[in-house]
C-alpha positions in Angstrom: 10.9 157.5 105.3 7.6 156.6 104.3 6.1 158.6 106.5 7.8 161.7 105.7 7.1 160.6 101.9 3.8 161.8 102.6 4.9 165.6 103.1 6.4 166.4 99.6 6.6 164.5 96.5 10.7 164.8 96.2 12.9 163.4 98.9 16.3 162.4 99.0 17.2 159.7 101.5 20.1 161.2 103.3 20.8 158.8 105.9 18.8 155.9 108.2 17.6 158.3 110.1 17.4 161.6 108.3 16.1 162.6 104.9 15.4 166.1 103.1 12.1 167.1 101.9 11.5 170.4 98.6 8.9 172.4 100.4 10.0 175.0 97.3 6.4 174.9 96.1 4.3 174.7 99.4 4.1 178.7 99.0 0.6 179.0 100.7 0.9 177.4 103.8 3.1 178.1 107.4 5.8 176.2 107.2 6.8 175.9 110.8 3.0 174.4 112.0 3.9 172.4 108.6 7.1 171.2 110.3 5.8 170.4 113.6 2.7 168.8 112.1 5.6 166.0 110.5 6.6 165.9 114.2 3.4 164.9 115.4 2.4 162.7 112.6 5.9 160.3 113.2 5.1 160.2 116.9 1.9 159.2 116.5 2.5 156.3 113.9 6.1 155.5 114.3 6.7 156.4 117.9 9.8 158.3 117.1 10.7 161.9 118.4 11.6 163.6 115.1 12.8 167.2 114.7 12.6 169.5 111.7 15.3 172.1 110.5 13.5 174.4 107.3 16.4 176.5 105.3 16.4 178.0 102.1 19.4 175.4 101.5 20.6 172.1 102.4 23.3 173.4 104.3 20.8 176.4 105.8 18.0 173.4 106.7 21.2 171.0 108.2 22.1 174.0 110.6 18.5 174.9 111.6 17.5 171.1 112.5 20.6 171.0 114.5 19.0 173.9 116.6 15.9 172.6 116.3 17.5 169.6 118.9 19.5 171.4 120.4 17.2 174.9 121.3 14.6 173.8 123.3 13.1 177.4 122.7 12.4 176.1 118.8 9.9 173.6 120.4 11.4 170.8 118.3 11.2 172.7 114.4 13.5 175.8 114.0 12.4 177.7 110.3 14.7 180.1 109.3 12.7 181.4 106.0 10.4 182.4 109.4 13.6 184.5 111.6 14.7 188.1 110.5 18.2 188.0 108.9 19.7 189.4 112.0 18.1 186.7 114.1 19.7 183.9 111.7 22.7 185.4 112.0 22.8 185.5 116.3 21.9 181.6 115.9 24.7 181.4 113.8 27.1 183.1 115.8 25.9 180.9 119.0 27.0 177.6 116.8 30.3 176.3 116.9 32.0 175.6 113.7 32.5 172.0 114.6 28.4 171.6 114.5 28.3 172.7 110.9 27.2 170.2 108.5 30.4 169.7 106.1 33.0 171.0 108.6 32.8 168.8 112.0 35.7 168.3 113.7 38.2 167.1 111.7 38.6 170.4 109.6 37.3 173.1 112.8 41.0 173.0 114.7 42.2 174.5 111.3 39.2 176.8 110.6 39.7 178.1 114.6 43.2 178.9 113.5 42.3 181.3 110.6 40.2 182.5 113.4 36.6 181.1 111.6 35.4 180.0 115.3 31.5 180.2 114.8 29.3 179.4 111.7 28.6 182.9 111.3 32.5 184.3 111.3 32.0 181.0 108.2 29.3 182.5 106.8 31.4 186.0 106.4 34.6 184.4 105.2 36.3 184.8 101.3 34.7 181.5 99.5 37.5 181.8 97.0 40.2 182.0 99.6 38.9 178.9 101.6 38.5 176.9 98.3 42.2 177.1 97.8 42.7 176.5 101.4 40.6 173.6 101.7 38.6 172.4 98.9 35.2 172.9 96.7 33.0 171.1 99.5 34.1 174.6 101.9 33.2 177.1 99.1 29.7 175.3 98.8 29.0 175.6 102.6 29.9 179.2 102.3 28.2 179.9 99.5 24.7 178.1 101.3 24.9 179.9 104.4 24.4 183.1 102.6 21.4 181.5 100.4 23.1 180.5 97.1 21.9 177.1 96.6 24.5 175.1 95.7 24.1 171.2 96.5 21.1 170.0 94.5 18.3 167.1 95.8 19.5 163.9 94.8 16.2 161.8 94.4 18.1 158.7 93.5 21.2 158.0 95.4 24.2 158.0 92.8 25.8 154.8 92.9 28.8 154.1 95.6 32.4 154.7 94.2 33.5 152.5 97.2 31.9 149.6 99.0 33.2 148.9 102.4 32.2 146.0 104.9 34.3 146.0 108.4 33.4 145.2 112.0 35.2 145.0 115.1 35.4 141.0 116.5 33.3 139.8 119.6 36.7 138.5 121.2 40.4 138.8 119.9 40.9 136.6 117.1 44.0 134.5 116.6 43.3 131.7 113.9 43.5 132.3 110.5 40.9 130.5 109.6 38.5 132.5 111.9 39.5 135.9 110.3 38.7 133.8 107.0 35.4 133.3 107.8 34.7 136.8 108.8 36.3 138.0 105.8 34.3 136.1 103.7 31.1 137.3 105.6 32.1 141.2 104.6 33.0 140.4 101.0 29.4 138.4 100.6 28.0 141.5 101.9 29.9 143.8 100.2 29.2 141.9 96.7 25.5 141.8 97.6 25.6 145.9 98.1 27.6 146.0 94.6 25.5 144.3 92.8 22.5 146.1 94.1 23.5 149.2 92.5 24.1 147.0 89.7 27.7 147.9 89.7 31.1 145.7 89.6 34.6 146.2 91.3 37.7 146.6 89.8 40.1 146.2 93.1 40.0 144.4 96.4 41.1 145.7 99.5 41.8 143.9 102.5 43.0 145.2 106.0 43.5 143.7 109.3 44.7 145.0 112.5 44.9 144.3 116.3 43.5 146.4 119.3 45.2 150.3 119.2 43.9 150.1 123.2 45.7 147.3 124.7 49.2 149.0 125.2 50.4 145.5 126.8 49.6 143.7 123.9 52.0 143.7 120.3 50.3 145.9 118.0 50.2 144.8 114.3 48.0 146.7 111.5 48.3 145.9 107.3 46.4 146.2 104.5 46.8 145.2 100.7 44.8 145.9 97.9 44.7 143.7 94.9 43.3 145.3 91.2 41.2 142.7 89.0 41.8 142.3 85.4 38.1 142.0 84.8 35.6 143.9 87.2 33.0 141.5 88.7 30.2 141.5 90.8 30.4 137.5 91.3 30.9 136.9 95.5 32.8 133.5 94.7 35.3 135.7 92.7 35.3 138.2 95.2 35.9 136.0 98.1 38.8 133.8 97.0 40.8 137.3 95.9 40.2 138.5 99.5 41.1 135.7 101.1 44.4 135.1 98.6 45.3 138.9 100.2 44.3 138.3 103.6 47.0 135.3 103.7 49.5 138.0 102.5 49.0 140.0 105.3 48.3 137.7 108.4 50.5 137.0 111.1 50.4 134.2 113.8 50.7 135.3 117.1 48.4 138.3 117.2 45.1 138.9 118.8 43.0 140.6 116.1 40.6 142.9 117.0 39.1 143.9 113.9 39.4 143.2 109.6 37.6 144.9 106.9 37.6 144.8 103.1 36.9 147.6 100.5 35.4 147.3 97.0 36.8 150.0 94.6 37.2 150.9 91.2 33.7 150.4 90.7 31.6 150.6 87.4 28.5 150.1 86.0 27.9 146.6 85.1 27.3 147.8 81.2 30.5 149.7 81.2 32.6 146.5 82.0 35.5 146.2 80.5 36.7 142.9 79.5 40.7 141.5 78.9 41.0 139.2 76.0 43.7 137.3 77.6 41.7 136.7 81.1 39.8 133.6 81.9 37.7 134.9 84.4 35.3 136.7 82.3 31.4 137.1 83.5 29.2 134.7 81.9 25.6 134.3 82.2 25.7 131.3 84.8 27.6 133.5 87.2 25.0 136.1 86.9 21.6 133.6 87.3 23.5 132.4 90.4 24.2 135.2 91.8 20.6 136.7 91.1 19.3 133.5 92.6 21.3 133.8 95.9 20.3 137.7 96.8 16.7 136.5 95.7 16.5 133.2 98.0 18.3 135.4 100.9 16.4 138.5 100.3 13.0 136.0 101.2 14.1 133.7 103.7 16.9 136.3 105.5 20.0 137.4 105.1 23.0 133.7 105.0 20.1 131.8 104.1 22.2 130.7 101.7 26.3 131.4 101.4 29.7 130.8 100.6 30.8 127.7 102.5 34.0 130.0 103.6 32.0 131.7 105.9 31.6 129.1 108.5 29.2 128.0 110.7 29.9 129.4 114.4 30.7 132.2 113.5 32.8 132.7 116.9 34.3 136.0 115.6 30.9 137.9 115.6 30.2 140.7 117.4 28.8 140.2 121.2 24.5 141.8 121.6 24.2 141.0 124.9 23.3 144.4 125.0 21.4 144.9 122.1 18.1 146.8 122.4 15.0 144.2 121.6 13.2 143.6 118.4 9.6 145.6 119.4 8.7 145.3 116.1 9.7 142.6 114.4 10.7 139.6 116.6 7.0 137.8 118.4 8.8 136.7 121.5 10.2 140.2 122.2 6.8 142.0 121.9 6.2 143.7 125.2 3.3 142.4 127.0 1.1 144.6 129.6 0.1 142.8 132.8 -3.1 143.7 134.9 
């Protein structure tokens, strides 16, 4: 993201491994050498095959850097502001609904059924009518594909209205206490993500389930979600509700294959509201603490230092045996060229 920083002066951060760049005022130059030149410059100092979709929207740019991997005829940056109308419009009819940034393939079955099969029949459809059918987020991506700009760079992230920490155990999972420790793990890590954004959580949800794939096993899923009378970002706090819930909702005699919890109702820390009858209100040695721990663990790595709930051995984590190696960061996994 770095890199890419160097191409335009506003970028939003869209994922790990994508971002969006305003090329709104490059008006002088050729865009698509301009894309392939951010190619280049990513493989030469990252080592990472990058490709480059230009639109005059998000939705248009999403679309054309889907073809850019896809096509192999774009030669890794596909520019629509470059194509004639009637060429965008043969790319779009060769793309399948489900490819389409904002659809995918949980809502193409029912676009396929009002007979909206490719993204151009999409581009073509009623806005209005599809907004009552489906929602705002469908007029939007109509509205885009014909060149009405209608989702706006977000230069700063706006802050999550859910926080969710889950992962799927290294081996089936049986012992409360095990699922305790794991479920402390995702709170401290939810917390830690909460109180980045400098936020606190009103509720606490907690879910647990066994494997859906193991026909010849009992299957047993719940959840339970617990509201706070005072939002916090304190982990302590945190962990003790999730693990009151997650005693509510275990079973013996199950293999567990997988628990999660969710942070919701979240607010800005300012915005806070606090009950006069509650006796768990913030004070200011929750907060140094706190501050001190995401300090001391942003330094010396992440369960440098944590809640003693989360154990030790950890033997629910998940199983790298496979995991890729650490080129980059680890000294004993840097790859070494014999003669």
């Amino acid at each position: 993201m770095a890199v890419l920083r160097r191409f335009s002066p506003d970028q939003e951060i869209y994922s790990i491994d994508e971002c969006f760049l305003d090329l709104t005022a490059f008006k002088r130059i050729n865009l698509t050498d301009y894309g392939h030149d951010i190619c280049r410059t990513v493989l030469k100092g990252l080592g990472l095959p990058v490709r480059v979709g230009i639109g005059s929207t998000k939705t248009l740019a999403k679309l054309a850097n889907h073809c850019a991997k896809k096509r192999p005829e774009f030669n890794g940056v596909c520019n629509f502001n470059a194509m004639s109308p009637e060429e965008v419009n043969l790319v779009m009819s060769e793309t399948e609904i489900g490819d389409l940034w904002g659809v995918g393939r949980r809502l193409a079955p029912q676009l396929i059924e009002l007979g909206i099969c490719n993204v151009l029949d999409l581009k073509n459809a009623d806005p209005n009518r599809l907004r009552e059918q489906f929602s705002v987020v469908m007029e939007k991506a109509i509205r885009e594909l014909n060149g009405v700009m209608c989702i706006e760079m977000e230069e700063v992230p706006p802050p999550k209205q859910q926080i969710m920490s889950s992962k799927s155990f290294g081996r089936p999972i049986t012992e409360l206490v095990q699922i305790s420790e794991a479920v402390t793990a995702y709170m401290c890590r939810a917390a830690e993500k909460l109180r980045s954004q400098k936020s606190a959580a009103g509720s606490v949800h907690v879910f647990l389930r066994t494997s859906e794939f193991k026909p010849d096993q009992p299957y047993y899923s719940n959840a339970v979600t617990i509201p706070l009378p005072t939002a916090t970002d304190d982990s302590r706090r945190l962990v003790n509700v999730a693990l009151w819930a997650l005693k509510k909702i275990y079973r013996p005699g199950f293999n567990y294959s997988k628990a999660g919890v969710m942070l919701g109702e979240i607010v800005p820390l300012e915005g806070v509201q606090t009950d006069l009858f509650s006796q768990a209100q913030s004070n200011p040695k929750s907060d140094k603490l706190m501050a001190a721990m995401d300090a001391i663990n942003k330094k010396w790595g992440r369960s440098a230092i944590k809640v003693a709930s989360e154990g030790f051995a950890k033997p629910w984590a998940m199983r790298q045996s496979n995991k890729s190696p650490c080129w980059t960061t680890k000294w004993k996994d840097l790859p070494v060229i014999e003669d």
